[in-house]
N, C-alpha and C positions, 0 to 999 in steps of 0.2 A: 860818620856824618859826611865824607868827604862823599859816597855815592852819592849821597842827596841832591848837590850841588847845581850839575847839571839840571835836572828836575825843579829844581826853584830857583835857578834862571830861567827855565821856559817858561815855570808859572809866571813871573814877574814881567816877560816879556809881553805874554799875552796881557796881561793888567794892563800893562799901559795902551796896548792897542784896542783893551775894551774904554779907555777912558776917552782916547780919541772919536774909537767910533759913537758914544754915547754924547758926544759933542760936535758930531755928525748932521745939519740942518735935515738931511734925506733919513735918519734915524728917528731925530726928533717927529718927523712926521709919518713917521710909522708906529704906533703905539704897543699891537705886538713884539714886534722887532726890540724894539726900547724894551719892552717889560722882562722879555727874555734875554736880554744884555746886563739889566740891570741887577736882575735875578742872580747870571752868572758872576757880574764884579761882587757882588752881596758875599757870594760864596767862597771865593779866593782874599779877601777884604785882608781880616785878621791873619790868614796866611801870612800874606804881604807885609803886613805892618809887622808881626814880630820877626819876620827874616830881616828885615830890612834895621830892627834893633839888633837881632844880631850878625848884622856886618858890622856896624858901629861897636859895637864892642868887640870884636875882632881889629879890629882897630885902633883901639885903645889897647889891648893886652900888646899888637906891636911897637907901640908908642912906649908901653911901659918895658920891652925887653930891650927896645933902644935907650932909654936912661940907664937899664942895669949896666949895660957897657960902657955909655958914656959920662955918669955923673961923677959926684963926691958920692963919699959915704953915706952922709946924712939923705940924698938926697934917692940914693941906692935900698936904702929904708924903707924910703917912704912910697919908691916904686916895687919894692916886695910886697905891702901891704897891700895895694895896689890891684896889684897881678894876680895876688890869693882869690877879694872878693870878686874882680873881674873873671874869673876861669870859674869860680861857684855858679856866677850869671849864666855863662856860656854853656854852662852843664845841663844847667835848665829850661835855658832859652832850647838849647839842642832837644829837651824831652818835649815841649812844649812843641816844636815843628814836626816831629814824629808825628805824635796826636792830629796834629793838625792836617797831616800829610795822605792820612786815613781817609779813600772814598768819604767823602762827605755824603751824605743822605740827603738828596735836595729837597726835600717834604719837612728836615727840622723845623722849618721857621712858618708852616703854613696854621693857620685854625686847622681844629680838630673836630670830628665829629665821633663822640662817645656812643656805643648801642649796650642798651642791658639788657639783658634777655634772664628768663628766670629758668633753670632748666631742672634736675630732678629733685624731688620735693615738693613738688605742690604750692601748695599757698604759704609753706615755711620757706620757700625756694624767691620766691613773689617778695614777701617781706624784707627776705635781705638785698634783692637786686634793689627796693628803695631806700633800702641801709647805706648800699655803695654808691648809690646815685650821689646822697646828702654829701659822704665823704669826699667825693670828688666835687661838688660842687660848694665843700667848705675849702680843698685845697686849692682851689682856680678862687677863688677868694683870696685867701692870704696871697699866691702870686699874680693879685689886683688885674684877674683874667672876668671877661663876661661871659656867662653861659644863656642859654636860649634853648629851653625847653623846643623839640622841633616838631616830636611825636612822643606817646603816650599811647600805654592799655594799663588803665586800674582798675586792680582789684577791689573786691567790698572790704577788706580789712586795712585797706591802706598802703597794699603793694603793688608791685606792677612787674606786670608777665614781660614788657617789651616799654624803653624807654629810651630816645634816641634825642641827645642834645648837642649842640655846635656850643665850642668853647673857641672863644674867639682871645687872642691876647700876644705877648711875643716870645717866641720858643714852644707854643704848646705840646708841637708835636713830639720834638727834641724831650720832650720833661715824660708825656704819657705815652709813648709807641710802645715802651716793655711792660704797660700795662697789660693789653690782651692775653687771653684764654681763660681758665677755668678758675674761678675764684670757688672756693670750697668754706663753707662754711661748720663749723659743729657743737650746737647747743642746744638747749632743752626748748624746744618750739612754743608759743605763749596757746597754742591748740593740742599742746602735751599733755594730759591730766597726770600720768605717771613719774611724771620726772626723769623720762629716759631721752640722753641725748641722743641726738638725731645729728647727721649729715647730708647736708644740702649743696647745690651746686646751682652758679649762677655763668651765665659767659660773659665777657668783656670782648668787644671790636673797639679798635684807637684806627678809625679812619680820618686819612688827612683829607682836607676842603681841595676840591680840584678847581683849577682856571678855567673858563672856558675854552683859551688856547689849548689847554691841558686833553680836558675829554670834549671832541663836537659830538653833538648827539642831533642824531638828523629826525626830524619831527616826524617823517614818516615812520620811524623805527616803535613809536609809542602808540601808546593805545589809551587813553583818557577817560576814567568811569569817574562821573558823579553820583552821589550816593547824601540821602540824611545820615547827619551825625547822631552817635551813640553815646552813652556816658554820661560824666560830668559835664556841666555846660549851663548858660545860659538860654535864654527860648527861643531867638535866632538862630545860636546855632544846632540845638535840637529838632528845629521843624522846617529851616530849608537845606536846598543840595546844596551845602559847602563842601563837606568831605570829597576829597579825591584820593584816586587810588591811580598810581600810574604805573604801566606795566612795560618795561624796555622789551619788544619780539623779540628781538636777535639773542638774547642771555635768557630772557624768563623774568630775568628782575623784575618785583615787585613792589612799590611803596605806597606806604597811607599814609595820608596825614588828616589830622579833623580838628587840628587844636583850637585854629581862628575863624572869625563868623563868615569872614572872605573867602570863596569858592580860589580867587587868584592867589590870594596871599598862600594859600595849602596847597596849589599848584606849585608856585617858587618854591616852598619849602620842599615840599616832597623832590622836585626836579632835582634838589642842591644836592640834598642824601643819594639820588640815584647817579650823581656827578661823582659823587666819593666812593661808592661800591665800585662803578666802573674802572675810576683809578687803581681802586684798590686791587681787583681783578687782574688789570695790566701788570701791575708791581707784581703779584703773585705770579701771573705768567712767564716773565724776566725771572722771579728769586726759584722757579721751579726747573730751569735749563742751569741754575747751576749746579755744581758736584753736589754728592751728597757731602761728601769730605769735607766742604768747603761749607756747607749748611752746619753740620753739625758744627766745626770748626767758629763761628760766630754768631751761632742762634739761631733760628729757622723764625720765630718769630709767631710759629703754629698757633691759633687759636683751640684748637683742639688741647694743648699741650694746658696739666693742672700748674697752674703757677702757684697758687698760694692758698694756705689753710690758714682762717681768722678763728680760735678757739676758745670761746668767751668763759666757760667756766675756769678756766686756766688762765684767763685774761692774755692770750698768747693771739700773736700772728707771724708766720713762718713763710717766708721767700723759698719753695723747694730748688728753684735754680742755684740760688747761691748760698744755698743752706744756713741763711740769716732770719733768726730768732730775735723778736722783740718780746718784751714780756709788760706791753702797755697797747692791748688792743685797745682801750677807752680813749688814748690819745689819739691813734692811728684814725678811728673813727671820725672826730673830731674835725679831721684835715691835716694831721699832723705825717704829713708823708714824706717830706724831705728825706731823713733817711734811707730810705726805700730805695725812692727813686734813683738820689746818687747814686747810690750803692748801686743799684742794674746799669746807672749809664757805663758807670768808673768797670766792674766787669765784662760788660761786650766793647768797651774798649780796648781795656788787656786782650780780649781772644780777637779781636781783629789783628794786633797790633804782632800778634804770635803768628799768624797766618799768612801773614805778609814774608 
């Protein structure tokens, strides 16, 4: 603990000089500035507050090794008893600023933008990516998060090739970032006649909502097609150009949106999602200069990579990274994902905390 020291007196030094500056009249009128100050005290916060409980109880364990010297007996007692639970504190409070001490992810605390894409399989592939949508948007329910369908392509049976919704709420990112890559499905398709299971494959993207600080996107960069809307819909938006499609030149990126009868309202939308690739883009560019050592070492994060198989006739769902088996894929379905989730945060924790 004692390296630490140094390191959480500079953190603690800087805290207070963000508190000053955020109390700054030439801050206050800078909203930027502010939001990106504010941002950073947000992220050091809890840091601070439990180092700053354990000095105080540092403090206390000296107070109580000066009674052992100084008291009576009885009172030499009552400062052992004392000393025992304060040092169990101190043990904890010490695991607790490790963790804490861990690069922070400054995307934990942002909304999220979930993509489902349906990939090999076909229309059994289609069905379950609206399987995982439901799931996730029964667990951004229980953790009293709003979701916002943003984009949509349905199929005729009630699935959908491509489903992209903003989950807005606090910690989303923190809760769903180990969600991405390859969710694998494997059951007897309802367009089965033989009863032979099948295996299907759906992808998952956990894109965080970017600032506009974050990504500028310079208007000459885009290219703007209006287009009628196709699908589901009412007859407004079937018979005029709402749908837009915006397409970033410099990357290629692409986005549609045609959900609202508003040509504008599916401009914002779509702009927000191309806000979030872009970010997303940068992070990957940054997470790809580092080691591979160092990737492998705390997770690379790959979309590509199969994370998890949902195995309905076995009522099974299976974590391949952490080789945790649940044997209530019905709950799982449901929104019942807590498990899960800890479970992924609590181990790229440990392998961070190893690599250090």
């Amino acid at each position: 603990m004692a390296d630490m020291f140094p390191k959480l007196d500079e953190v603690e030094k800087r805290y207070v000089e963000l508190e000053e500056l955020l109390a700054d009249p030439k801050v206050l009128g800078n909203p930027k500035e502010m939001q990106k100050l504010a941002r950073e005290r947000a992220g050091i916060s809890k840091l601070m507050e439990t180092y700053r409980v354990y000095k105080r109880v540092q403090e206390e364990i000296e107070e109580s090794h000066n009674l052992l010297l100084e008291s009576e007996e009885e009172m030499k007692e009552l400062a052992k008893a004392e000393l025992h639970s304060l040092k169990e504190r101190q043990a904890a409070l010490e695991e607790e600023i490790k963790i804490l001490l861990l690069p922070r992810d400054p995307r934990d605390d942002k909304n999220t933008f979930l993509e489902i894409r349906a990939g090999t399989g076909g229309e059994e592939a289609a069905l379950f990516a609206a399987e995982l949508f439901r799931m996730y948007a029964k667990f951004a329910e229980l953790n009293r998060w709003r979701v916002e369908v943003m984009s949509q392509n349905a199929t005729g049976l009630g699935g959908f090739k491509e489903i992209i919704a903003l989950i807005e709420g606090k910690g989303v990112y923190s809760r769903l970032k180990y969600e991405s890559g390859v969710h694998r499905v494997q059951r007897v398709p309802v367009t089965e006649s033989s009863g032979r299971i099948h295996t299907s494959a759906v992808t998952l993207a956990v894109l965080p909502e970017a600032d506009d600080v974050e990504v500028e996107i310079n208007p000459s960069d885009l290219r703007i097609d209006v287009y009628r809307s196709s699908g589901p819909g009412g007859q407004s938006v079937n018979t005029t150009d709402s749908a837009v499609r915006v397409t970033h030149i410099p990357t290629g990126m692409v986005v549609t949106c045609q959900d609202e009868k508003s040509q504008h309202k599916n401009k914002a939308k779509a702009l927000k999602v191309l806000r979030a690739r872009l970010l997303d883009k940068l992070a990957e560019e940054q997470r790809n200069e580092i080691s591979e050592e160092r990737k492998s070492q705390v997770g690379s994060g790959d979309r590509s990579e199969r994370v998890r198989t949902y195995n309905f006739p076995q009522n099974r769902v299976t974590d391949h990274r952490l080789g945790l088996t649940l044997h209530r894929l019905d709950s799982v379905l449901q929104g019942d994902l807590t498990e899960l989730v800890d479970a992924l945060h609590t181990h790229y924790q440990a392998e961070a905390l190893k690599a250090q």
